[in-house]
Structure formats: structure tokens, C-alpha cells
BALOBA-1460 file (C-alpha; in Angstrom, 3 decimals):
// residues 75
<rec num="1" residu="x" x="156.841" y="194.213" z="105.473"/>
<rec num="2" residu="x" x="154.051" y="191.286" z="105.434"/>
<rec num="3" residu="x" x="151.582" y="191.981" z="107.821"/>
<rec num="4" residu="x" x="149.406" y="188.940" z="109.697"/>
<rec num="5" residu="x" x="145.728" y="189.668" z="110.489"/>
<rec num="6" residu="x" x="143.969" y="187.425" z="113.365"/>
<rec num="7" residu="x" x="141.030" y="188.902" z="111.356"/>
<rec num="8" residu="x" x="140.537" y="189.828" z="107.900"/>
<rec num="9" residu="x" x="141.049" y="193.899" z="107.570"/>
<rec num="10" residu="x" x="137.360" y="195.485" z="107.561"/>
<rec num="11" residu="x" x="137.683" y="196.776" z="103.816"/>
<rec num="12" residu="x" x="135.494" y="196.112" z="100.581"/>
<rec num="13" residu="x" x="138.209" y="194.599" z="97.781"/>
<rec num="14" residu="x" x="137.329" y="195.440" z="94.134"/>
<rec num="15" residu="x" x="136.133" y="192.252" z="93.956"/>
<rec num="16" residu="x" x="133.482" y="192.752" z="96.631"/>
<rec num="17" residu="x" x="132.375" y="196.031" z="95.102"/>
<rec num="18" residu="x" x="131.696" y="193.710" z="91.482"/>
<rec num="19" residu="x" x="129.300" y="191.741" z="93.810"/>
<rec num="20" residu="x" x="127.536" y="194.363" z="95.275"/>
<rec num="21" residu="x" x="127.492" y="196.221" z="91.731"/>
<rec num="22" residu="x" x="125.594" y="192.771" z="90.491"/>
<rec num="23" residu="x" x="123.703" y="192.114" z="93.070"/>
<rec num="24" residu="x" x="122.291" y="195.815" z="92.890"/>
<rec num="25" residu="x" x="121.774" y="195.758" z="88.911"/>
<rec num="26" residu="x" x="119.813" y="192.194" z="89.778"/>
<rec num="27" residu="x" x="117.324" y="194.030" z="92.440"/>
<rec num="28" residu="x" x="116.847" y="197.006" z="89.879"/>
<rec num="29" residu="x" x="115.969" y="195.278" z="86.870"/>
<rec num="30" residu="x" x="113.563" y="193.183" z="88.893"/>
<rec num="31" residu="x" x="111.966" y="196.300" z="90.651"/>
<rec num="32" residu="x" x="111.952" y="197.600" z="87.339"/>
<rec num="33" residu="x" x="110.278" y="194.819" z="85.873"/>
<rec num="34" residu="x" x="107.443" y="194.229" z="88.435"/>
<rec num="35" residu="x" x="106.940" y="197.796" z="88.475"/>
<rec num="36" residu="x" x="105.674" y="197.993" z="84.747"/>
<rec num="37" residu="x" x="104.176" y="194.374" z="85.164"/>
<rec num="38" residu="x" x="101.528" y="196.262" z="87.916"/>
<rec num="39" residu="x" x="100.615" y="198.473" z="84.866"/>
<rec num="40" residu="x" x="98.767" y="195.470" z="83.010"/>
<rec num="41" residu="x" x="97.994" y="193.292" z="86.420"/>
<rec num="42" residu="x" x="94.134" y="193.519" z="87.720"/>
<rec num="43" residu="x" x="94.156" y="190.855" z="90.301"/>
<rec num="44" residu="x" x="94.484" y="192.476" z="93.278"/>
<rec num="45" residu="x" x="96.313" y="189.872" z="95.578"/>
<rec num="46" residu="x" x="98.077" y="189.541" z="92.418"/>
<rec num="47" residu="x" x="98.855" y="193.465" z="93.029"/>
<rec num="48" residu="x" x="99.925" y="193.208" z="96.303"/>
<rec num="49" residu="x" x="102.467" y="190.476" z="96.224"/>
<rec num="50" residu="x" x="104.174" y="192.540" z="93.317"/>
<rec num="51" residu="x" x="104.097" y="195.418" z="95.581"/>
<rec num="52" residu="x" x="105.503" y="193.555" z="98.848"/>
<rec num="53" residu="x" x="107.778" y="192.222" z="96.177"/>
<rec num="54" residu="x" x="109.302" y="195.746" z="94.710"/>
<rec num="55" residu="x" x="109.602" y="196.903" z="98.636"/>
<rec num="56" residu="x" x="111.838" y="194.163" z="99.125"/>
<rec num="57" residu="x" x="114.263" y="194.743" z="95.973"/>
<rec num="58" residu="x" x="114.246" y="198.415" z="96.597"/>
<rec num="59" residu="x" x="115.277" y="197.715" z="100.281"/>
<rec num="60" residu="x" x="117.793" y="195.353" z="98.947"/>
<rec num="61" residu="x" x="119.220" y="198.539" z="96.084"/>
<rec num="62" residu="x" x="118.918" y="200.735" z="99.485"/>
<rec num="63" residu="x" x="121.666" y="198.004" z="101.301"/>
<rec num="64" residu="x" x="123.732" y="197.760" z="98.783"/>
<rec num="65" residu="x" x="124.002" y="201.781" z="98.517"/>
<rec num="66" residu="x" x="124.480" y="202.275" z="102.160"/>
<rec num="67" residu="x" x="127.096" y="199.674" z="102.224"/>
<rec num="68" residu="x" x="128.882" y="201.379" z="100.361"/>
<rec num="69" residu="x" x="128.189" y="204.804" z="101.522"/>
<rec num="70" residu="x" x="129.975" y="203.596" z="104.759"/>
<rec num="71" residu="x" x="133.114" y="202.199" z="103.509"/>
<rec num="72" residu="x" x="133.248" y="205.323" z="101.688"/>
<rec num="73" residu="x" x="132.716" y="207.586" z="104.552"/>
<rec num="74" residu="x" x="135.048" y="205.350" z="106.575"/>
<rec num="75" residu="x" x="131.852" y="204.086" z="108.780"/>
């Protein structure tokens, strides 16, 4: 039997989980990055706006995990 929504079913599709798989690799390869670029940086403003810059891609990995963490655990 076809079902109609008035709103879209709160579910991740396969198709969502690709994006958030991407969008996680993204933030990790540029944490990654800028984490072994502060190994050869001296400038020290130059230091801190890597650093503000990692916190923000690992907050961004941390999003994507939780995200799915709670569809997993049915929220």
C-alpha cells in the first residue's frame, strides 16, 4: 500500500549517508592537513588561525558522527 507523507519520514537514505561520508572525509583530510602544516609554520597568528581552523573541521567530523549516532540509536 502507497503511503502519503505531509512531511518527509525523519530517516537518513543511503544517499544521505554518501554525503555525510564525504563531507566527513573532506573535514579530515583538511584537519589532517593543517595539522602537519603547524609542524613547519612559525608565525604565530599564522598558528592560531590554523588552530581555530582544525577546531572547526574537527567539530564539523564530531557532527557528522553524532548524526549518525542518532539515527542509529533511533534519536
Amino acid at each position: 500500500m502507497k503511503e502519503n507523507y505531509k512531511k518527509a519520514p525523519d530517516i537518513l537514505t543511503n544517499k544521505d549517508l554518501d554525503y555525510l561520508k564525504d563531507i566527513f572525509g573532506w573535514n579530515h583530510i583538511a584537519y589532517k592537513n593543517e595539522m602537519e602544516a603547524l609542524n613547519y609554520i612559525e608565525n604565530d597568528s599564522v598558528k592560531d588561525m590554523i588552530n581555530e581552523a582544525t577546531m572547526v573541521f574537527e567539530e564539523n567530523m564530531h557532527n557528522v558522527l553524532k548524526i549518525v549516532k542518532e539515527e542509529h540509536n533511533g534519536k
